[in-house]
C-alpha positions in Angstrom: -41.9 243.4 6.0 -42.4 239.8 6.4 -44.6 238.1 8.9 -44.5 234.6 10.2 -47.5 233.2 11.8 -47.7 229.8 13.8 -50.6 227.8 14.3 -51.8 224.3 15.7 -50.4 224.7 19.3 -52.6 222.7 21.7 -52.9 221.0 25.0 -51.8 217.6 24.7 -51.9 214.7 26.8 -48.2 212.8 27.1 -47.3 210.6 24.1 -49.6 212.5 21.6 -48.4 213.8 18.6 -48.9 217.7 17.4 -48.2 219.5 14.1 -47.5 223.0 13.7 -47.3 225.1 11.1 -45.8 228.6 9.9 -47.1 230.5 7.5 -45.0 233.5 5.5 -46.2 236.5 3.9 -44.4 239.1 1.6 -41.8 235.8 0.8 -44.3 234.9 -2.3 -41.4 235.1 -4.6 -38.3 234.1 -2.2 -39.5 232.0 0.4 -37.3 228.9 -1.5 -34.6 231.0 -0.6 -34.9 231.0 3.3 -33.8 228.8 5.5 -36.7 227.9 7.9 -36.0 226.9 11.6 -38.1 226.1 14.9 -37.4 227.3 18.4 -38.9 226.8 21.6 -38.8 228.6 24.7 -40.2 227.3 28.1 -40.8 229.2 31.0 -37.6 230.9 32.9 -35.8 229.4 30.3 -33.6 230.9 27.0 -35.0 229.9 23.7 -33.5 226.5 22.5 -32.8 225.3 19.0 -35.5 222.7 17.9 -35.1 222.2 14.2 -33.9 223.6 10.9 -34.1 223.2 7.2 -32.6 224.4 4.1 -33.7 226.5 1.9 -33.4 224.0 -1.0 -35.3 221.1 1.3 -31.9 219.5 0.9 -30.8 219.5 4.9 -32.6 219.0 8.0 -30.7 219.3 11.4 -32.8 218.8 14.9 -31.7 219.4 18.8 -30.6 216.1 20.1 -32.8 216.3 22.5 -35.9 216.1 19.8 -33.8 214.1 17.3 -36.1 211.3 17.1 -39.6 212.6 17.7 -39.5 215.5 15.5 -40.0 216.1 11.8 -39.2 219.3 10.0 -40.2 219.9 6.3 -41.6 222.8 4.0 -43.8 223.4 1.1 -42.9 226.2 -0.9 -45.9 226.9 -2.9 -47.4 227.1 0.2 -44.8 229.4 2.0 -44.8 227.1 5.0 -42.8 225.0 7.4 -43.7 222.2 9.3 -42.7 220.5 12.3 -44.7 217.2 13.1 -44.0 216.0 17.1 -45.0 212.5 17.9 -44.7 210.8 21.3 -44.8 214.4 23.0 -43.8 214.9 26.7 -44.5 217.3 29.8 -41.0 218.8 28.8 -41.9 219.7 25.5 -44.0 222.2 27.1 -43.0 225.5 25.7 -43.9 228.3 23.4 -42.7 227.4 19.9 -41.1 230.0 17.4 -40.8 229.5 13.6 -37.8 231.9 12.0 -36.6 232.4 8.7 -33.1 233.0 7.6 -32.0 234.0 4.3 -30.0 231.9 2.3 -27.7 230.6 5.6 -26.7 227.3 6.4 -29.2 224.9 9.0 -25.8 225.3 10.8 -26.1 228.8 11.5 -30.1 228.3 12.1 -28.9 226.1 15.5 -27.1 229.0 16.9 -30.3 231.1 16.4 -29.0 233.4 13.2 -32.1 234.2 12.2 -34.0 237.5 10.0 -37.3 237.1 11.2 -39.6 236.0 13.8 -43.1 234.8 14.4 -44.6 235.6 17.7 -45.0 231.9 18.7 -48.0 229.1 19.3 -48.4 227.6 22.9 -47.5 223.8 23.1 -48.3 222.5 26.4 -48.2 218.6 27.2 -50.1 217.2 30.7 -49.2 213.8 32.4 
């Protein structure tokens, strides 16, 4: 079974930046071939789309609401994805979700198609 694990959720001050990271396990030998995505859910609120990346490292696609603050990327000998938030604020406030989707497009990662789940890291940004 795989397992994702997120780390480096924090409590920020507004404007700060944040990186977070997912760690897979059991994807040792096909890790390259998932799609990785990050999600975030706030709450009283659905999860939300944040950000997506090929499994090839060859597409990124982000929520326009993140577009420019926001940096998704991978390192497959590592069996991690990234996402890098600068310039935070309060309503980036959320619990953040990595998932992993085999071998589907980032398009299909932004309406939440995805195989597995990590159980999330806190993100919480004060004023």
């Amino acid at each position: 079974q795989v397992q994702l694990v997120e780390s480096g959720g924090a409590l920020v001050q507004a404007g700060g930046s944040l990186r977070l990271s997912c760690a897979a396990s059991e994807l040792t030998f096909s890790f390259a071939t998932y799609a990785m995505g990050w999600f975030r859910q706030a709450p009283g609120k659905e999860r939300e789309f944040v950000a997506a990346i090929s499994w090839n490292g060859y597409r990124t696609s982000y929520a326009d609401s993140v577009k420019e603050r926001v940096t998704i990327s991978r390192d497959d000998y590592k069996n991690s994805v990234y996402l890098e938030m600068i310039n935070l604020k309060p309503e980036d406030t959320a619990v953040y979700y990595c998932g992993a989707s085999k071998m589907r497009p980032v398009d299909e990662l932004r309406r939440g198609v995805i195989d597995y789940w990590g159980q999330g890291t806190q993100v919480t940004v004060s004023s």
